[in-house]
N, C-alpha and C positions, 0 to 999 in steps of 0.2 A: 377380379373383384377383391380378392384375398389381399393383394396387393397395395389396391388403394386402401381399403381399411386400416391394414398396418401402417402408412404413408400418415394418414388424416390420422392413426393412435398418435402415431411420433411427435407430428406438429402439435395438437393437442397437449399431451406432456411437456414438452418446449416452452409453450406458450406461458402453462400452468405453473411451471417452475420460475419463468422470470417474470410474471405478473406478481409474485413475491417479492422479487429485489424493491429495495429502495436505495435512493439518492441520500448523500450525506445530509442534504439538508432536511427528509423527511423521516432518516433516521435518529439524527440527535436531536437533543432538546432546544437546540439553536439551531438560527439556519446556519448552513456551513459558513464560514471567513466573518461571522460575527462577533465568537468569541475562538482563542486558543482552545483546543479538543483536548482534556486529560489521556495518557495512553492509555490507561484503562477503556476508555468509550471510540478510541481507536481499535482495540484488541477486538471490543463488543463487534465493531461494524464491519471487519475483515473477518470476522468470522461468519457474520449475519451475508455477508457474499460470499463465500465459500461454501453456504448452506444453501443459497438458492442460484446457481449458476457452476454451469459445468463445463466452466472456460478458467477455473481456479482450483488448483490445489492448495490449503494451505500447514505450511508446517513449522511447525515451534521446533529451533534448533538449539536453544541454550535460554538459561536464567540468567540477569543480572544480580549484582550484590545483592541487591533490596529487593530479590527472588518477583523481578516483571516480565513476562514473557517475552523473548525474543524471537519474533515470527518471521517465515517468509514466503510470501505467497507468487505462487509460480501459476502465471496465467498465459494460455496458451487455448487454442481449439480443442475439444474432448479427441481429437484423432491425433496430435502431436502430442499432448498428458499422457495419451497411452502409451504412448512408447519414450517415454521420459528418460529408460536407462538409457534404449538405444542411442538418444540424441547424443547422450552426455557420452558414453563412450566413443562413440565415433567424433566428437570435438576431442575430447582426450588424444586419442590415436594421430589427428589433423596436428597437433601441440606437440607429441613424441611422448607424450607421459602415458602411453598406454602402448603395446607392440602391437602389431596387427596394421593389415591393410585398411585406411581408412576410405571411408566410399566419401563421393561430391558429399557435401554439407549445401542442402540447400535452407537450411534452420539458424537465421541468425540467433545468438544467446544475447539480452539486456538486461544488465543489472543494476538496479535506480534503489540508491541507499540516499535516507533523508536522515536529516538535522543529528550533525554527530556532533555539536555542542550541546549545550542545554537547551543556551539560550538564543538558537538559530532555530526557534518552534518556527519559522514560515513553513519549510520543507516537510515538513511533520502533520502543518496544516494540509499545505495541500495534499497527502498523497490519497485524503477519501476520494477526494475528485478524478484524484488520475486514477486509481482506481476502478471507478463507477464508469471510466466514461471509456476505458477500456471493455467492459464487459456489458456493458450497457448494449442489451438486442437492438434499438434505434439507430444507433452509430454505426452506420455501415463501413466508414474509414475504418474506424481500429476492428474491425470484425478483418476487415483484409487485409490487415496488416500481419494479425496473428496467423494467417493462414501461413506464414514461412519464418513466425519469432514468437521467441518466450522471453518473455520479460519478469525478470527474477524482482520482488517489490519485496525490500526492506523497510517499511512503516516508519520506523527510526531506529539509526544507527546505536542511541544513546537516551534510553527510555527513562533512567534513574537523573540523569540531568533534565531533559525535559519534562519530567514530572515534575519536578523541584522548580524550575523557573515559569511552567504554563497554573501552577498553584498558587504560585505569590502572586504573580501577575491579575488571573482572577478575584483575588482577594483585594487587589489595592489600586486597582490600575482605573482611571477614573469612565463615566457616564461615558460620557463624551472622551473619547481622544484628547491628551494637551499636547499639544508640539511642543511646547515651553522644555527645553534639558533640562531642568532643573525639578522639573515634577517630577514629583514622588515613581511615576509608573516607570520613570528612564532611569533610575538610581534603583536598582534592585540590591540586596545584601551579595555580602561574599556569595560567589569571586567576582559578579559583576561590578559593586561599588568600587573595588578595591582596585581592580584594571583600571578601571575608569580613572578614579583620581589619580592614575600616572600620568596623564594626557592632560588634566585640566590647570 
């Protein structure tokens, strides 16, 4: 009896804990792939999953110039998280950078770095999605997936260029979409304009 009790606490806490997560699109002010996501409201939402889901760690491992946090969130099942050092050493030792007998690695390691231009925000866009649909309790695939990988998630490679071109863009870039190259949204200032008229 003792048993099921603690069984039905677990699932309960489970439940409780991801009935909190949201979806990029119920998270930001837009639905998601609507507008360019500033990295500040990427920072907000990788942390707002990190808070309610225990298939993420996340860690800020450096500041850019223009002092934006550089995250990286390590998602995996709370039973591989736990033993984080051991994975990593024992990949070390499989590599020769570490001595020691290495045992089977049955843990593949993935590491998914977005948009190291500025102005390559897609990769940047999507990574709430991949994200969300990695730790997303519904998603039975990537729940099994992680049961033998950790997927190392760099938000973006390059936060102080992506701020700079998903800010201009927001501010000029029209209603509606113009396919036209010559609208204002496709001619962004330095260093975009200036590449560009090499080519034109």
């Amino acid at each position: 009896m003792q048993r099921l009790i603690l069984a039905i606490a677990f699932v309960c806490t489970n439940v409780l804990a991801f009935a909190q997560l949201k979806s990029p699109s119920d998270f930001f002010p837009h639905k998601w792939g609507e507008h360019f996501t500033p990295h500040n409201m990427q920072v907000d939402y990788f942390e707002h999953v990190a808070a309610n889901s225990n298939y993420v760690k996340l860690e800020q491992f450096g500041m850019t110039n223009e002092k934006r946090p550089q995250l990286l969130a390590i998602v995996s099942t709370p039973e591989n998280l736990a033993r984080l050092e051991e994975i990593r050493q024992n990949n070390l030792r499989r590599t020769g950078l570490l001595a020691g007998q290495a045992q089977t690695q049955d843990i593949a390691i993935v590491w998914l770095g977005f948009s190291v231009h500025g102005n390559e925000a897609a990769g940047a866009e999507a990574v709430p999605q991949v994200l969300y649909e990695l730790v997303d309790p519904n998603n039975a695939t990537t729940k099994e997936w992680l049961r033998n990988t950790i997927v190392l998630i760099e938000p973006t490679i390059n936060p102080d260029g992506n701020t700079r071109y998903t800010d201009w863009y927001r501010r000029y870039a029209n209603v509606t979409n113009d396919p036209y190259p010559n609208a204002y949204e496709h001619l962004e200032p330095w260093p975009g304009r200036t590449c560009q008229s090499l080519f034109v």
